[in-house]
Each structure stands twice: as structure tokens, then as C-alpha cells.
C-alpha positions as CSV (number, residue, x, y, z in Angstrom):
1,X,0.0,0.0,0.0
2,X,1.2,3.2,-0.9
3,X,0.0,6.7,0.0
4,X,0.2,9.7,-1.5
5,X,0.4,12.5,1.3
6,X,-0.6,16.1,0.2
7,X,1.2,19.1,1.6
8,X,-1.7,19.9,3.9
9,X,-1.5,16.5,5.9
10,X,-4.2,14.6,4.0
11,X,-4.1,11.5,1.6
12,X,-4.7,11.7,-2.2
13,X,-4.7,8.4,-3.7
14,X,-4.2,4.8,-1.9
15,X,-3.0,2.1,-3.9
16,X,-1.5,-1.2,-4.4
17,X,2.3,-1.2,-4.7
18,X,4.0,-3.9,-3.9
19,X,3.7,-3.3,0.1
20,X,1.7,-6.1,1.4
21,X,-0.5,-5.1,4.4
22,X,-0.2,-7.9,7.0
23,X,-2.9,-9.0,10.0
24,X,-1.5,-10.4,13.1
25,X,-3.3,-12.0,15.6
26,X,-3.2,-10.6,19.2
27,X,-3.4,-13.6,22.3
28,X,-1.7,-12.9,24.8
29,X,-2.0,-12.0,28.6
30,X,0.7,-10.1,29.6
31,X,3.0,-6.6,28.3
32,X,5.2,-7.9,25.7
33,X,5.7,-7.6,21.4
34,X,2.6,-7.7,19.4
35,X,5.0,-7.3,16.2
36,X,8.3,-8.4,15.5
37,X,10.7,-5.7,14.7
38,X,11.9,-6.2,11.4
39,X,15.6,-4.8,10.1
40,X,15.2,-1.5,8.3
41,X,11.4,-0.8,8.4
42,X,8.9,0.5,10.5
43,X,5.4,-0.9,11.5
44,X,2.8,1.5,10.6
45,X,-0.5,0.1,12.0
46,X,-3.6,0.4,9.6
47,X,-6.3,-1.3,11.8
48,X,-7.1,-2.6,14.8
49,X,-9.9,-4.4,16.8
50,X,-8.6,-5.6,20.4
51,X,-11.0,-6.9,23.3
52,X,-9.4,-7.1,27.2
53,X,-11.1,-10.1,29.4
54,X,-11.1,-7.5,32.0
55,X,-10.7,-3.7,32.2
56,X,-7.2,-2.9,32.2
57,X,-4.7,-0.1,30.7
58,X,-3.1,-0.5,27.4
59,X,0.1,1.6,26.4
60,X,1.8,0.8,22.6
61,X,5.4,1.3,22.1
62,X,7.7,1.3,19.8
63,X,10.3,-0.7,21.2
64,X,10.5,-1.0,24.6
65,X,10.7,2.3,25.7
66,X,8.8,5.2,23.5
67,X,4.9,5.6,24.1
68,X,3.1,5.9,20.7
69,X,-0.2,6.0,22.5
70,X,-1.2,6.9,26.4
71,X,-2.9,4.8,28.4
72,X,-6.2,3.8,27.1
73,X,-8.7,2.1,29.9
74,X,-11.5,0.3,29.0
75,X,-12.6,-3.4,27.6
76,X,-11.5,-3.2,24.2
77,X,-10.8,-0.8,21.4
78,X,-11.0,-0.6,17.4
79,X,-9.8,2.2,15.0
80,X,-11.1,1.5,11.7
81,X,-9.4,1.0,8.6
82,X,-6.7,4.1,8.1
83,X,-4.5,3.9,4.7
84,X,-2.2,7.0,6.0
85,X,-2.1,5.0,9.7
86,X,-2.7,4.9,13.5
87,X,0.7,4.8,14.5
88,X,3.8,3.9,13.1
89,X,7.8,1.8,15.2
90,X,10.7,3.6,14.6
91,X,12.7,2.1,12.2
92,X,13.9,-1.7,13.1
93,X,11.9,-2.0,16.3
94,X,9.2,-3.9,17.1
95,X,5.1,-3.2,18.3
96,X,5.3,-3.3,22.1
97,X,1.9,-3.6,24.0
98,X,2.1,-2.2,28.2
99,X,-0.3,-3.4,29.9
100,X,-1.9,-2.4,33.4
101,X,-2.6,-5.7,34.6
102,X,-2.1,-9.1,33.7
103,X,-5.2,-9.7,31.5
104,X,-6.0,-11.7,28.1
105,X,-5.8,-9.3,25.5
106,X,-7.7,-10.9,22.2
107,X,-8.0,-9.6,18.2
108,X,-6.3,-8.4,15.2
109,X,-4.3,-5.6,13.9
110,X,-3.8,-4.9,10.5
111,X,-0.2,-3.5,9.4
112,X,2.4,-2.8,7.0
113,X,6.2,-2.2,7.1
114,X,7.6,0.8,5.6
């Protein structure tokens, strides 16, 4: 997926080229990666649908250390398709989730590496 980003901020044209976009599945119960880093690209994150078994916090880092999101409480959360994306890893570091308690932490988020 490719965009084409317009002086002003705003996307022109989405289209196919050559950049896959990728779904992961999210199970797990504890902070920790939801993405692999991967050598020379960044995860920008297009989609996401994510359901807590119990209320909690959730943080999203890139790497291990910088926030890309605050603290979000609540039982689940789902930003909708976004070609220009949510959030986007630094370059070669992975999707980190921080979570408030220990809690399953189910769904999907769609991404691709740029």
C-alpha cells in the first residue's frame, strides 16, 4: 500500500504497490511484542480491533521504551481502517503492548512495514 500525502496532511490516492498489508493476531496475557521488529522498516499500524477479558490499561510502544499512545482504559478498542495509519515503530523496532494488569488481551491488527 502506498500513499500519496498532500502538503496539507491529507491523503490523495491509496494504492496497491508492492507493500503487502499484514494481519496479526493478538493472544496474549501479559505486556510484551505484538509485532516483531523487522531490520530496516517500520510498523505502521492500519487497523485494529482488540478486546481485554477484563478492564485494564493498554500503552503501545515502539520498542520498549517510546509511548506511541497513552494509556487507554477500557474493555476493548477498534480504530477503523486508516490507509495514512494509526501509529507507526521507529525504524527496526518492534510493536510493544504495556499493559496495566495481567489480562487476556484478544483480536487483530492490521499492518504494513515501511
Amino acid at each position: 500500500m502506498e500513499v500519496t500525502i498532500r502538503s496539507d496532511g491529507m491523503f490523495d490516492a491509496v494504492t496497491n504497490a508492492n507493500v503487502p498489508v499484514k494481519r496479526v493476531k493478538v493472544d496474549v496475557a501479559a505486556s510484551g511484542d505484538l509485532i516483531a521488529a523487522v531490520t530496516g522498516k517500520s510498523i505502521r499500524v492500519i487497523a485494529v480491533a482488540v478486546y481485554y477479558a477484563s478492564s485494564t490499561t493498554l500503552k503501545l510502544q515502539s520498542g520498549a521504551s517510546t509511548d506511541l499512545t497513552g494509556a487507554m482504559t477500557g474493555t476493548s478498542f477498534v480504530w477503523p481502517w486508516n490507509p495514512g495509519g494509526w501509529l507507526q515503530t521507529a525504524s527496526g523496532e518492534k510493536l510493544n503492548a504495556v499493559m496495566g494488569s495481567s489480562v487476556q488481551l484478544s483480536g487483530t491488527i492490521d499492518y504494513i512495514e515501511v
